[in-house]
C-alpha positions as CSV (number, residue, x, y, z in Angstrom):
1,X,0.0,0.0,0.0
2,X,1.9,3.5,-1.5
3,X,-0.2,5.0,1.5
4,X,1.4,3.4,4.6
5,X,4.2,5.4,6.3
6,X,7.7,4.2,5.5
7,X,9.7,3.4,8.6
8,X,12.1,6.9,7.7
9,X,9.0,8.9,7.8
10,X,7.4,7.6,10.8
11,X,10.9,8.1,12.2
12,X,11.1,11.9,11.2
13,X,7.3,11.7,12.6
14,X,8.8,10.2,16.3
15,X,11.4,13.3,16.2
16,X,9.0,16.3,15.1
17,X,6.5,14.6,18.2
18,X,9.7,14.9,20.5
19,X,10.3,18.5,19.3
20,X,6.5,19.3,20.1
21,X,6.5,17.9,23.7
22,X,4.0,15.1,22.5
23,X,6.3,12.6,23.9
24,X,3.2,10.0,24.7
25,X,3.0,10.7,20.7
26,X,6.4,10.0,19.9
27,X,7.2,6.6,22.1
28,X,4.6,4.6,19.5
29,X,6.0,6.0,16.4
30,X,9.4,5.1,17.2
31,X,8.3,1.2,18.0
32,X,5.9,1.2,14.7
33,X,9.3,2.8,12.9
34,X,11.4,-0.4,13.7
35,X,8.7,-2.9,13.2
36,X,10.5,-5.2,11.3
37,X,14.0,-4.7,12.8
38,X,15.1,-4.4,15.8
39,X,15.2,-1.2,17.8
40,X,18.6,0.4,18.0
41,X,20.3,1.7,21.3
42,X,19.8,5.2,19.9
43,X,16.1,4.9,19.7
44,X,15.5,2.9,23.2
45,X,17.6,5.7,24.6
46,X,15.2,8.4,23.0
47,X,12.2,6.2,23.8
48,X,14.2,6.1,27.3
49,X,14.2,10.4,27.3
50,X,10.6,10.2,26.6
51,X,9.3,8.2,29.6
52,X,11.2,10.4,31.8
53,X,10.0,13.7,30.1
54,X,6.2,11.7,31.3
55,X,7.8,11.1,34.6
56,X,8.0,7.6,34.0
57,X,10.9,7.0,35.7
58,X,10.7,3.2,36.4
59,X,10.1,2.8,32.3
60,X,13.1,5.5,31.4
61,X,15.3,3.2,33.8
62,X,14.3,-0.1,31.6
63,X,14.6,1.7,28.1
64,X,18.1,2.9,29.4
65,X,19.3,-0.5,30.5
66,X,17.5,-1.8,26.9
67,X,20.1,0.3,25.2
68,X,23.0,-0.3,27.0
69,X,21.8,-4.3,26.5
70,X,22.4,-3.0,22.7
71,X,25.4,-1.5,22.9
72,X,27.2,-1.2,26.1
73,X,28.8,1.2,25.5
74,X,26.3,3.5,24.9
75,X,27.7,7.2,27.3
76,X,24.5,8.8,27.3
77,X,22.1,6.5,28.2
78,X,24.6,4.8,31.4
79,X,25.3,8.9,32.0
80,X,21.3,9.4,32.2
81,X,20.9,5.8,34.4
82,X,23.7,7.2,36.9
83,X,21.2,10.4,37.3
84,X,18.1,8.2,37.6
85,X,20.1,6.4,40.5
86,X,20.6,9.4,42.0
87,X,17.6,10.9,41.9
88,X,15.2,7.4,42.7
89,X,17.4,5.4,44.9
90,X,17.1,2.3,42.5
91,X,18.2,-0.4,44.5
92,X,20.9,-1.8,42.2
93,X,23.9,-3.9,42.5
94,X,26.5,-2.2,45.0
95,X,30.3,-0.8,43.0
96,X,33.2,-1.0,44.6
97,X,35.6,1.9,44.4
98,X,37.8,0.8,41.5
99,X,34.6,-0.3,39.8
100,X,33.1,2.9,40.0
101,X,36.4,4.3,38.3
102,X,36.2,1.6,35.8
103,X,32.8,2.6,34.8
104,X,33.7,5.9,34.3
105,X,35.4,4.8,31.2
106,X,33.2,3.1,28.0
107,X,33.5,-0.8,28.3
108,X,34.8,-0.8,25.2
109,X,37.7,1.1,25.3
110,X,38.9,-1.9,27.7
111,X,38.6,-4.4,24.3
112,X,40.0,-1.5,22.5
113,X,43.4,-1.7,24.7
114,X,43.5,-5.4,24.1
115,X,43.3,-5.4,20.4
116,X,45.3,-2.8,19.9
117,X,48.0,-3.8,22.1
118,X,47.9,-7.7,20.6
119,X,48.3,-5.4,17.1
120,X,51.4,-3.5,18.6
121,X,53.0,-7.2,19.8
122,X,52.4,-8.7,16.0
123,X,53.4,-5.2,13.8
124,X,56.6,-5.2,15.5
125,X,57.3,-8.9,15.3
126,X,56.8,-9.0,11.8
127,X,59.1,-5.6,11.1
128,X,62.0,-6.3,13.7
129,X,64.0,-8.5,11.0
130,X,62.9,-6.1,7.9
131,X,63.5,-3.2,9.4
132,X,67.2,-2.2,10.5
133,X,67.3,1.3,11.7
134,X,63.7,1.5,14.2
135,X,65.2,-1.6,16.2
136,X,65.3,0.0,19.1
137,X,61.4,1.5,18.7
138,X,60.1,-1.7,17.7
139,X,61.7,-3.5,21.0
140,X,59.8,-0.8,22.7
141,X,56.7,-1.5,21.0
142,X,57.4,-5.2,22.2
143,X,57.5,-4.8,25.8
144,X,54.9,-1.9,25.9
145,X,52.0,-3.8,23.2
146,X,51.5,-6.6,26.2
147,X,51.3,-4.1,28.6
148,X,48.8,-2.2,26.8
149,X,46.8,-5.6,26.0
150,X,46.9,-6.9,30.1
151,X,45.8,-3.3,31.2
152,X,42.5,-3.6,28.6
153,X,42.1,-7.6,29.9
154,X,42.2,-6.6,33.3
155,X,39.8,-3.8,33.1
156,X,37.8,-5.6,30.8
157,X,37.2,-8.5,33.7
158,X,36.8,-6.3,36.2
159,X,34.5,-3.8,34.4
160,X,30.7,-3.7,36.5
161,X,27.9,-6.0,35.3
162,X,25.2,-6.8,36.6
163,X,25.7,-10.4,35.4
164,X,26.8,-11.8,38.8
165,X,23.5,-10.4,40.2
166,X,21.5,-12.6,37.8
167,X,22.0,-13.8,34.2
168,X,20.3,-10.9,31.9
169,X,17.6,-12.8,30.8
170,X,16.3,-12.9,34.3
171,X,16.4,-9.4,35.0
172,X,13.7,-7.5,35.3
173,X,13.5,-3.8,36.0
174,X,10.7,-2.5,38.7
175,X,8.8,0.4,36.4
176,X,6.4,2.2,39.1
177,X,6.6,5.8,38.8
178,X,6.9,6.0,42.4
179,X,8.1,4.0,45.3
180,X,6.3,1.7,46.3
181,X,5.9,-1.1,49.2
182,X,7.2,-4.8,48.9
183,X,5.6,-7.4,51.2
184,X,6.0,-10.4,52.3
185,X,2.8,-12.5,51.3
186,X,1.2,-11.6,48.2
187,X,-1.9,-9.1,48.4
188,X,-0.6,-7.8,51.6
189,X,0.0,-4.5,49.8
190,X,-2.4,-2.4,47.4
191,X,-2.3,-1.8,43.9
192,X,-1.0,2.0,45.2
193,X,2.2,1.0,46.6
194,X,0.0,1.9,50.5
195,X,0.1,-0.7,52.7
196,X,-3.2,-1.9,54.8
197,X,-3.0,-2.2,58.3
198,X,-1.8,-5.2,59.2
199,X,0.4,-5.9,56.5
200,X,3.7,-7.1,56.6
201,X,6.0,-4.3,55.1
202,X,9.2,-5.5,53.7
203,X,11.5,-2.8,51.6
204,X,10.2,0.6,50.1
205,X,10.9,-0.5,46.3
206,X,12.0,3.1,44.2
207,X,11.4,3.0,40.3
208,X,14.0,1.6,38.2
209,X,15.0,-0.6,41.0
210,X,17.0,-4.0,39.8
211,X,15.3,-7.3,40.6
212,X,14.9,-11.3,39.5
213,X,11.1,-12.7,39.2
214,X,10.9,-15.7,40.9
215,X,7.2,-16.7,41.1
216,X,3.8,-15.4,40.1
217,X,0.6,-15.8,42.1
218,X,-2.0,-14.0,40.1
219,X,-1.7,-10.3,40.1
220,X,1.5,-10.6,42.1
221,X,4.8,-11.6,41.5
222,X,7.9,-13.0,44.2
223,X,11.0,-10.5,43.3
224,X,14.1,-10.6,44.8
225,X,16.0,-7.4,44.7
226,X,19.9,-6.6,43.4
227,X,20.5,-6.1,47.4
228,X,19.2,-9.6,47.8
229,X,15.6,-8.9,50.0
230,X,12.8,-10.6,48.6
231,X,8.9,-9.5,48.7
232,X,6.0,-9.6,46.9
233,X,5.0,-6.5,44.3
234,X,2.4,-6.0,41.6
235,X,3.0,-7.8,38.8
236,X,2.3,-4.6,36.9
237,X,5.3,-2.9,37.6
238,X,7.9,-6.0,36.9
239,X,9.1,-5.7,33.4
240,X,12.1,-8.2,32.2
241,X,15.0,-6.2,30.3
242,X,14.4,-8.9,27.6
243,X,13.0,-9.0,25.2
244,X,13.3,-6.0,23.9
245,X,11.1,-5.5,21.2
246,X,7.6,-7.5,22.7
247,X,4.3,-5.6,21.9
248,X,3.4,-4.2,25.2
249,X,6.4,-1.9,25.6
250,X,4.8,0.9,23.8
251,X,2.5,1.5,26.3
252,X,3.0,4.3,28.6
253,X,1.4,3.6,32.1
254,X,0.5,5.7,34.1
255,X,1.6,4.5,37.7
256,X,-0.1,6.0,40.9
C-alpha cells in the first residue's frame, strides 16, 4: 500500500512529536518505525528520554538498560541511568571503588586496549627483521604492546555488570513511577504502593530498582532485589530487560 508510512517517515514523525512535547506521541511512532528490525540503542535511549519527560521514571530506567543491552557502551544512556540512580534510589547492585572508576570509562575502550596492544605485539614482530634502523622503537613497542593488551584484559574483567546479580535474561526492572511497598505475602499491599493495616512491610521499592522474578501468584509476582531482599510487588510494575522488542512496551502507564 503507496499509503502506509515508511519506517524513515514515521521516524522523522517520532522526532517532530519529541520536538513538540508530545512525547506520549512520539514513544509509538518510534516502535511502529522499527517494526520489522530491531530497535537500535539510539532509539530505546530516546524512547528512554521520553518516559522520563512523562515522569516515568521506572520505564526510562528499563529503556536505558534496553540500550545499553544494545550497545554497552552506549555514554549517554549509562550517563542518564547514573542520574536516575541518583535521583530514585534504585536499589541496584553495589560498586566498589575501582569499579566505579572503571565505569567511568566506555566498556569498550577496555577491548579496544587489548586489540590494539595484541596489534602492537604482532606489527613489531613481523618488522624487527625487515627493518634495520627503528630496532630500538620496535623493542619498545614489544615490551609496551603486552602491557597495553593486560591493562584492557584486566579492566575488561573487572568492568561492573550486573551479570553476577542474575543472568540478563532474568532481569527485570521494577517500572512504578513512584516508590512503592514490597511485602511479604502476596496481596498484603495495594495496587497503590499503600500498605493496609496489618500488612507485613518488607523494603520501600523506588522505580528503576533492579530485581529477579521468581514466582507469580496472580496479580502478584515473588521479586528478589539486586540487594538480595525478597517480597511480593504487583506484577504490573515487573518488566524483564528482555526482550526487547515485545508488543506491550509501547504502552505508557500511568503508575499512581
Amino acid at each position: 500500500n503507496g499509503d502506509e508510512p515508511t519506517p524513515q517517515r514515521l521516524y522523522q514523525q517520532a522526532e517532530a512529536a519529541w520536538n513538540k512535547n508530545a512525547y506520549h506521541l512520539a514513544i509509538p511512532l518510534y516502535h511502529e518505525a522499527h517494526e520489522d528490525d530491531a530497535l537500535p540503542a539510539d532509539v530505546l535511549y530516546n524512547i528512554g528520554n521520553c518516559y522520563f519527560r512523562l515522569g516515568e521514571r521506572g520505564l526510562a530506567t528499563l529503556y536505558y538498560r534496553r540500550a545499553l543491552h544494545r550497545h554497552p557502551g552506549h555514554p549517554e544512556a549509562r550517563q542518564n541511568l547514573r542520574f536516575l540512580k541518583r535521583k530514585t534510589g534504585a536499589i541496584t547492585t553495589e560498586r566498589s571503588g575501582y569499579q566505579k572508576w572503571l565505569e567511568k570509562l566506555p566498556r569498550s575502550l577496555y577491548a579496544n586496549l587489548i586489540a590494539g596492544g595484541l596489534w602492537l605485539v604482532v606489527l613489531a614482530s613481523l618488522a624487527f627483521f625487515s627493518v634495520q634502523g627503528w630496532r630500538r622503537l620496535l623493542l619498545t613497542s614489544l615490551s609496551v604492546g603486552p602491557v597495553i593488551a593486560l591493562a584492557g584484559g584486566v579492566g575488561l574483567l573487572l568492568y561492573p555488570t550486573d551479570i553476577k546479580f542474575a543472568p540478563v535474561s532474568e532481569q527485570a526492572t521494577m517500572i512504578n513511577k513512584d516508590s512503592i511497598l514490597a511485602g511479604t505475602e502476596a496481596a498484603t499491599i495495594s495496587e497503590d504502593g499503600k500498605s493496609p493495616a496489618g500488612s507485613h512491610k518488607v523494603i520501600e521499592v523506588p522505580p528503576g530498582s533492579l530485581c529477579r522474578p521468581i514466582a507469580t501468584r496472580g496479580p502478584w509476582t515473588y521479586i528478589e532485589l539486586a540487594n538480595n531482599v525478597r517480597g511480593w510487588v504487583p506484577s504490573a510494575f515487573v518488566r524483564h530487560i528482555l526482550p526487547i522488542d515485545d508488543d506491550d512496551q509501547a504502552d505508557s502507564r500511568k503508575n499512581a
